[in-house]
C-alpha positions in Angstrom: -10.3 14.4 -7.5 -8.5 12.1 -5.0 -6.6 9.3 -5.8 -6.8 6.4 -4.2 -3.6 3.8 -4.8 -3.5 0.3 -3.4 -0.3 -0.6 -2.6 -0.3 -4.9 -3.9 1.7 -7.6 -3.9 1.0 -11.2 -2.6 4.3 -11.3 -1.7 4.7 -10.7 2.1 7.9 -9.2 3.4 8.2 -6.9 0.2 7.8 -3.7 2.7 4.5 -2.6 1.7 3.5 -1.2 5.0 6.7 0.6 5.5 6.2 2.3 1.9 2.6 3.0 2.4 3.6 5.1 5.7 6.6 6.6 4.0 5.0 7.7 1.0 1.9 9.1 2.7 4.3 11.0 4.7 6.0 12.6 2.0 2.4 13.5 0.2 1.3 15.3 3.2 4.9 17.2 3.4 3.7 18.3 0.0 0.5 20.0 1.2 -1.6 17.0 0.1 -4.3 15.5 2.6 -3.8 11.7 3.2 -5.6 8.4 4.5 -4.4 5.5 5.1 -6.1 2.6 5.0 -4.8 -0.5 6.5 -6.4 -3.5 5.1 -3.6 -6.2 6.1 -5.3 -8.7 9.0 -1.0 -8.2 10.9 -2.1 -4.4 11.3 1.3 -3.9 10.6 0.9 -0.3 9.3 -1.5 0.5 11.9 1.2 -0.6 14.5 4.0 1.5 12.9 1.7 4.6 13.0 2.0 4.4 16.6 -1.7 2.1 17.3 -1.7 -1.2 19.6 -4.0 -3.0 17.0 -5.6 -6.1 19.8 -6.5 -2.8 21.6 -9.2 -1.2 19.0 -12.6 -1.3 19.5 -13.6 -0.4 15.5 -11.2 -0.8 12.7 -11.5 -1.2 8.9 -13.5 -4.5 9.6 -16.3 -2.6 11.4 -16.7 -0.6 7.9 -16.7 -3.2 5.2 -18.6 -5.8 7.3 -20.7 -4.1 9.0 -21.3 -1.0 7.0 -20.1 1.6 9.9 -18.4 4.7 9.5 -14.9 4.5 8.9 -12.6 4.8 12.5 -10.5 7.3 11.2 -7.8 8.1 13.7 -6.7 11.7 12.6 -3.3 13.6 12.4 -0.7 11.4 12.9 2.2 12.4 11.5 -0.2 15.0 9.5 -2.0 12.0 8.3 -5.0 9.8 9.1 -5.4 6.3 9.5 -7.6 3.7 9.5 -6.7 1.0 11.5 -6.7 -3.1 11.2 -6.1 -5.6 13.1 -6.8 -9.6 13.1 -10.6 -9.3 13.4 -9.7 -8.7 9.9 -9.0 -11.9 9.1 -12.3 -13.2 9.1 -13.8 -10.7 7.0 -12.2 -13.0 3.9 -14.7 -15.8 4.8 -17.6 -13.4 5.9 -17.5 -11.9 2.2 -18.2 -14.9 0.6 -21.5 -14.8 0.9 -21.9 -11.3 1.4 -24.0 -8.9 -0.8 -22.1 -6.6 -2.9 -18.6 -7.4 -2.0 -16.9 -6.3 -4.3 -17.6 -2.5 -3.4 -17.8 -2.9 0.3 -14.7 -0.9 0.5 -15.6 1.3 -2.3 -18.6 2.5 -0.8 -16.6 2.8 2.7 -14.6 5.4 1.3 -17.1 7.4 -0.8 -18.6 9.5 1.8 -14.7 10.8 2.9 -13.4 10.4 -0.8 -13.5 13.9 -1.7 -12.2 15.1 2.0 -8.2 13.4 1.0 -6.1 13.9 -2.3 -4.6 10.6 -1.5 -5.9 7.9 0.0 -3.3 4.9 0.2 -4.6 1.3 0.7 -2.3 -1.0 2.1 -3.6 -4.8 1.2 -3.1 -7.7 2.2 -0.5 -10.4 1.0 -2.4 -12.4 -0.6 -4.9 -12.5 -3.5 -7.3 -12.9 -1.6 -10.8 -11.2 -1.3 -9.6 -8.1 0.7 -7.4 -7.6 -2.1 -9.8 -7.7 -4.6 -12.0 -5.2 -2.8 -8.8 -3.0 -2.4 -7.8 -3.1 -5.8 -12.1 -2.4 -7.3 -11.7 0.3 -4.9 -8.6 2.0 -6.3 -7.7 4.2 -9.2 -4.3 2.9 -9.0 -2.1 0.7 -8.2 1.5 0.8 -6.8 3.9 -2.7 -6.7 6.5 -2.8 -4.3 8.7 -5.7 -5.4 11.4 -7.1 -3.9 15.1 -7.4 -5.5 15.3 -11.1 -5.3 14.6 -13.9 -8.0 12.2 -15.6 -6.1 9.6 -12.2 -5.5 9.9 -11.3 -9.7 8.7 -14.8 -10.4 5.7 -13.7 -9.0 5.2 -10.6 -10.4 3.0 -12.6 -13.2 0.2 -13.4 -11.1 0.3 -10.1 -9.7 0.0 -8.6 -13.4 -2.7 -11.3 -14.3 -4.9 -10.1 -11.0 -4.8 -6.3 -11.8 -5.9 -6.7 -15.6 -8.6 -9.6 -14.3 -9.9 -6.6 -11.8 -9.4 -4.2 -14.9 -11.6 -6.6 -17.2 -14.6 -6.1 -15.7 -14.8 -4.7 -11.9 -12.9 -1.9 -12.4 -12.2 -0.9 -16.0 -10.6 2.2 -14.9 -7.7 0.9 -12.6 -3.5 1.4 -13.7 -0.9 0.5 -12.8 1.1 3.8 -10.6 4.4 1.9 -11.1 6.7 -0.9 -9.1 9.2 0.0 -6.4 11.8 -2.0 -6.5 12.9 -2.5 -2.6 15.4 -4.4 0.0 18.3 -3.6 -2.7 22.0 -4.4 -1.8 24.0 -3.6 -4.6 26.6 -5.7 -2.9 24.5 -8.9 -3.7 24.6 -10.0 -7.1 21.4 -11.6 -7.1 19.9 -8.1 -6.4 21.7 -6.3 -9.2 20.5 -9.2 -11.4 16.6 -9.2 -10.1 16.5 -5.2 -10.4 18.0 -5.6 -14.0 15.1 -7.7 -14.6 12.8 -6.0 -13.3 13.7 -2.8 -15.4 13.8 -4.5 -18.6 10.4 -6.7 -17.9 7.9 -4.1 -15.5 9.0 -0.9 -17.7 6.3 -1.9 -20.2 3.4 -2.3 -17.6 4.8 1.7 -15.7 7.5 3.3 -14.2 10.4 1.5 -12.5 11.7 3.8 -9.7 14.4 3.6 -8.5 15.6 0.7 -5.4 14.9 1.3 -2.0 18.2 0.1 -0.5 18.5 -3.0 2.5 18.7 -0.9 5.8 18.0 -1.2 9.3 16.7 1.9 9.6 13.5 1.6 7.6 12.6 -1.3 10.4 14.2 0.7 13.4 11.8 3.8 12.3 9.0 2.0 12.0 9.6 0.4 15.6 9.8 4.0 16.5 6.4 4.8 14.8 8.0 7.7 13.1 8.6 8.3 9.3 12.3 7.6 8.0 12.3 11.4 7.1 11.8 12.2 10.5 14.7 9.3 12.2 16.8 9.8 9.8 17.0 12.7 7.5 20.3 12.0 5.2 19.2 8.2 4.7 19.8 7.4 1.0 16.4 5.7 0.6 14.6 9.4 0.9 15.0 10.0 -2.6 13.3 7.5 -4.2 10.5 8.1 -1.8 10.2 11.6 -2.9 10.6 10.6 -6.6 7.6 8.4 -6.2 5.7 11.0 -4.1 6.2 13.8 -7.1 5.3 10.9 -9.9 1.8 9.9 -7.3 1.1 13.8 -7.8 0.9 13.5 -11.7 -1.6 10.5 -11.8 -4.6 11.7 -13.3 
């Protein structure tokens, strides 16, 4: 049965596009088949898989508006991708008044559900409505969360959206875990927010373990490569795998 994980927080900057490539990469180095769905307006992810977003003619907009088959661009980096860009952006005032909005996306997927063990969502930052459709879509949710005081203030909103979505639109929905990221263990307001964020998140699912402040992360992703494949000794690959074998236990 695949799993489908939307990677949330309304937080931008928090290095959920970088995480949602990254992690896919890792799952498909396990044997697993992966989509990735980019559901950020910046295209951001679709960008650092290697896509000129203003240069698509269908993208992820083309599917939940319009009800068109998903543009799935295949095999890169032994994954596939579909791709956003800003068309995207207007799709948050064209579902107002759409019918069934909530499981536009959800119905998207179903006809290539069953062809992908993972399929990894990267949303929006916001909580807005391509969020919410992201997050009814999913059977799980992963929270990268950034190691500063300002980013774990808002983890309570993010908590109070999931169970709102849990409530009623998608009863089924967990939490995967939060990934604490942009760590310096040189900065003590890191080592405090991280401390926090142990002793506070633990009870909702897994902490894992920092993904440390680096250059690389950003220089890969200008490359449109995976770290693993830039950078093979960076310290960062660890947690990624952790995270990659806990994905693999989710039932």
């Amino acid at each position: 049965m695949s799993r489908i994980i939307a990677l949330f927080n309304q937080s931008g900057g928090v290095g959920k596009s970088t995480l949602t490539m990254n992690l896919g990469y890792h799952l498909q180095q396990r044997k697993h088949r992966v989509l990735l769905v980019d559901m950020d307006p910046q295209g951001s992810l679709t960008l650092f898989m290697g896509l000129e977003p203003s240069e698509l003619k269908e993208t992820i907009y083309d599917s939940v508006i319009a009800d068109r088959p998903l543009p799935i661009h295949p095999n890169i980096h032994g994954m596939d991708l579909v791709p956003a860009n800003i068309k995207l952006s207007g799709a948050e005032l064209e579902l107002v008044m759409a019918d069934m909005r909530d499981i536009r996306l959800q119905d998207a997927l179903k006809p290539v559900q069953e062809q992908y063990d993972f399929i990894l969502i990267d949303c929006p930052p916001s909580l807005g409505l391509l969020s919410y459709i992201s997050l009814v879509s999913a059977t799980h949710v992963l929270v990268p969360i950034q190691t500063q005081y300002k980013a774990f203030c808002g983890t309570e909103l993010l908590l109070s959206t999931v169970a709102r979505v849990k409530s009623r639109a998608n009863r089924q929905l967990e939490i995967a875990g939060f990934v604490p990221s942009m760590y310096a263990k040189s900065n003590s307001q890191d080592v405090r927010a991280l401390q926090a964020i142990n002793e506070q998140m633990s009870q909702f699912g897994k902490v894992f373990p920092p993904i440390p402040r680096s250059t690389a992360l950003a220089d890969a992703a200008e490359a449109h490569v995976p770290l693993a494949d830039y950078n093979k000794k960076h310290p960062a690959l660890a947690t990624l795998q952790q995270v990659a074998g806990a994905m693999e236990g989710l039932k």
